[in-house]
Each structure stands twice: as C-alpha cells, then as structure tokens.
C-alpha positions as CSV (number, residue, x, y, z in Angstrom):
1,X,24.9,-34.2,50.1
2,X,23.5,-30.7,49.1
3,X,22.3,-28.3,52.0
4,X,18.3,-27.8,51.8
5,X,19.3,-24.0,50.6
6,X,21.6,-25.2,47.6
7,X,18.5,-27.5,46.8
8,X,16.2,-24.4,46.8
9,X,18.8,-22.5,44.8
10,X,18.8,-24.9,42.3
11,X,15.3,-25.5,42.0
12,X,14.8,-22.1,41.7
13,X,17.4,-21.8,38.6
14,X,15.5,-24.9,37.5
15,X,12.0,-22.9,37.8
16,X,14.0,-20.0,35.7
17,X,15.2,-21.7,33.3
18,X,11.5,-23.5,32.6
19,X,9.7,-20.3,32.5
20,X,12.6,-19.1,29.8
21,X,12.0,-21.4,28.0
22,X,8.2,-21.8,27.6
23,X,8.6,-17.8,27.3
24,X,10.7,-18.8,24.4
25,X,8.5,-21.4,22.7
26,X,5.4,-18.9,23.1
27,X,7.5,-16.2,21.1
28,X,9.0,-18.3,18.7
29,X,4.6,-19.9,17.8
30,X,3.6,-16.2,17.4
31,X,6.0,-15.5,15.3
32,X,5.5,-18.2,13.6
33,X,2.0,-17.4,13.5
34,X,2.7,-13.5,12.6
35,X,5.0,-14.9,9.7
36,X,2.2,-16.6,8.5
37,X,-0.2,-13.9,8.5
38,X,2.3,-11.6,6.5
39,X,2.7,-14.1,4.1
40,X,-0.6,-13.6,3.0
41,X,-0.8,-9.9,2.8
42,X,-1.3,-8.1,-0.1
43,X,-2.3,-4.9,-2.0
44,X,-4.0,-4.4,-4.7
45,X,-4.6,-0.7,-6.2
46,X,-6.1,0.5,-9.3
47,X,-5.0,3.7,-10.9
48,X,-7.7,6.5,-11.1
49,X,-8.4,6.1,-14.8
50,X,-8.4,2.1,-14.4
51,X,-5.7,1.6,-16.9
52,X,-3.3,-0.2,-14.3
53,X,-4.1,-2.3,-11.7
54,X,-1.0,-3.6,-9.0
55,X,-0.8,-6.1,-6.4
56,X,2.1,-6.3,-3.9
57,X,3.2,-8.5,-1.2
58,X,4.1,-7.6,2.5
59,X,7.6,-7.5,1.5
60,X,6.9,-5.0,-1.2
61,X,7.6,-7.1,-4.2
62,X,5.2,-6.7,-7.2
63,X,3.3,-9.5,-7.1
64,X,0.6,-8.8,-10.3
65,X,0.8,-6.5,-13.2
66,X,-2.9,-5.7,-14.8
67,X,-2.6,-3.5,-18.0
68,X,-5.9,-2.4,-19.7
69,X,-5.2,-3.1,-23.6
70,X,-6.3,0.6,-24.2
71,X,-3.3,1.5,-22.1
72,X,-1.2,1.2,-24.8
73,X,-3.1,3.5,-27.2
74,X,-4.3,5.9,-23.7
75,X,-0.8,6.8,-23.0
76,X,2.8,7.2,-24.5
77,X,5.3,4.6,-23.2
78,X,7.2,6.7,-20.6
79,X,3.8,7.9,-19.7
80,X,2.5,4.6,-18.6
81,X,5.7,3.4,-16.8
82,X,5.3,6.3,-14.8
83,X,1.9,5.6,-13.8
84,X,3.2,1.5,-13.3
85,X,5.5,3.2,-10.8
86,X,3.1,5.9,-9.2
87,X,0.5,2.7,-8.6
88,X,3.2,0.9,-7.1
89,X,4.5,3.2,-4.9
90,X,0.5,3.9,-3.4
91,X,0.3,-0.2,-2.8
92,X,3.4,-0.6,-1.8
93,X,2.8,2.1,1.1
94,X,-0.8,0.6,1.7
95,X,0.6,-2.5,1.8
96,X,3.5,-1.4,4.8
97,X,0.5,0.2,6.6
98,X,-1.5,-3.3,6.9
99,X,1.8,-5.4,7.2
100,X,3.0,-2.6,10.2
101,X,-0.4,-3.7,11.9
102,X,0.0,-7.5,11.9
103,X,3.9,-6.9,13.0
104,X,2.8,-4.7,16.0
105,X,1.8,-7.2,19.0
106,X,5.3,-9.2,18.4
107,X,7.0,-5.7,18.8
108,X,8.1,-3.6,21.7
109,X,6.0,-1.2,22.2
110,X,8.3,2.2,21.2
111,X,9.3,0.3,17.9
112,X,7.3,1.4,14.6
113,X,6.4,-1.3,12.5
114,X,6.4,0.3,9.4
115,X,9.7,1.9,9.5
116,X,11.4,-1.6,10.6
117,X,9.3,-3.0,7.6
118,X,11.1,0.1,5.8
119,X,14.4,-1.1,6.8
120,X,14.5,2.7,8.7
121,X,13.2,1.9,12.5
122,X,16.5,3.2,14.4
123,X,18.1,5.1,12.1
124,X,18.3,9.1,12.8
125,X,17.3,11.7,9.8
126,X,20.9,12.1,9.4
127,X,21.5,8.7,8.7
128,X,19.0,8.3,6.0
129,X,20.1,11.1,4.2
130,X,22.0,9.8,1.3
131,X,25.6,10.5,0.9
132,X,26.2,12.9,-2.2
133,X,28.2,10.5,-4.7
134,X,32.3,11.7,-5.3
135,X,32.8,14.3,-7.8
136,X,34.9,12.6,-11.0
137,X,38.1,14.2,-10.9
138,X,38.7,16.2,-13.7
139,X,40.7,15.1,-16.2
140,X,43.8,16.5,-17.3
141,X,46.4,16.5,-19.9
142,X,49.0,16.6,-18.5
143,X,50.2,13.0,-19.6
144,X,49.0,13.1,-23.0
145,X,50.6,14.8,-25.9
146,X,49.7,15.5,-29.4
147,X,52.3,14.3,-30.9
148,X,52.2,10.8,-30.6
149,X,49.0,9.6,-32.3
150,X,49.7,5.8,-32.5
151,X,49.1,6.1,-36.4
152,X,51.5,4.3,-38.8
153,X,51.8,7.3,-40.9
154,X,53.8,8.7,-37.6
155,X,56.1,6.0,-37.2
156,X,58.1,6.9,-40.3
C-alpha cells in the first residue's frame, strides 16, 4: 500500500499532467480559431490610375486579377505586367501587415509576426543575404582540335 506522501506525489503529477493538458486543448482551439481568421484574410489594392485591381490571400497567393479593358490600349505589355507586379507586391505587404496582427496573441511575445509570415523571423541579415551563384568555368580548348570536324568529306 502506497505511503500518504507517494499518494500526494502522485496526485500532484496527476494535477500536472491535467493542467497540461487543458493548457494544450486551449492552444490547440485558438489556433484553431486564429487559422480560421487567416483563412479569411485578404487584400485588395487598386493601382493609382485604376487600370489593375489585386486581391491576395494571407498566405500571399494572388487570389483575383481585375484588368480594366483600356489597360490593354493604356499601356505596352511589359508595361502593364510591371504594374501587375508593383500592385501585387503593395497587397501582398498590406496583406502580411493585417495577417501579422491576427497571428500576434498565439505568439511569444519577442517573435514578429510578419517576418515568421515572411518565412525570415530568426534568421540574422547575414543569412538572408543570398549567396552569389558559382561563376561558369571558363571553357577551354584544350580537348578540342580543329582537325577533326566529324564531316564525311574528312574521313577520306
């Protein structure tokens, strides 16, 4: 038979281990909950001369595309891809901004929201500075030669 101190012991663990896991279950609702809300966000910016409108989601995927039909004879092609892109890019980091606030309460406090929604929120400066690609390596000749063309006219 257990002592009365091994029976506190272990209705203490017991008391632990319950207050884990309603800790746990309250988590895992709002985030459930937070999930939910950042399903729903979204973006939506027009350009300044109302040719392009964009929507984007919380995860920054392009979610609507609104061309004005003037567009078309308003600007060249690469002109109005680059204002596609420049509308994107302002809803996209309108969109991070709102997203960062509905991620905040389920975050420790010293984490930023938007640079985790970034994909950035511990890395250094150093470590998001990309790494220059390889140079090619120069090619050389000195395997080749000139007098073997692969012709037929050189086989004879």
């Amino acid at each position: 038979m257990p002592s009365p101190a091994e029976v506190a012991v272990v209705a203490d663990h017991r008391a632990q281990v319950e207050d884990l896991i309603a800790g746990y279950r309250r988590s895992r609702e709002e985030l459930g909950s937070v999930q939910r809300r950042l399903a729903t966000v979204r973006e939506t910016v027009t350009s300044e001369d109302g040719l392009v409108a964009v929507t984007v989601s919380a995860s920054g995927s392009l979610v609507a595309l609104e061309i004005a039909e003037n567009a078309y004879r308003a600007l060249r092609p690469a002109d109005l891809a680059a204002l596609i892109v420049r509308t994107t890019a302002e809803a996209t980091s309108r969109v991070t901004r709102v997203a960062g606030q509905v991620l905040a309460p389920v975050l420790p406090t010293d984490t930023d929201p938007e640079a985790l929604l970034r994909g950035t929120a511990d890395l250094s400066a150093k470590e998001l500075t990309p790494v220059p690609a390889p140079e090619p390596p120069e090619e050389t000749f000195e395997d080749k030669t000139w007098m073997h063309s692969g012709s037929t006219r050189d086989a004879r």
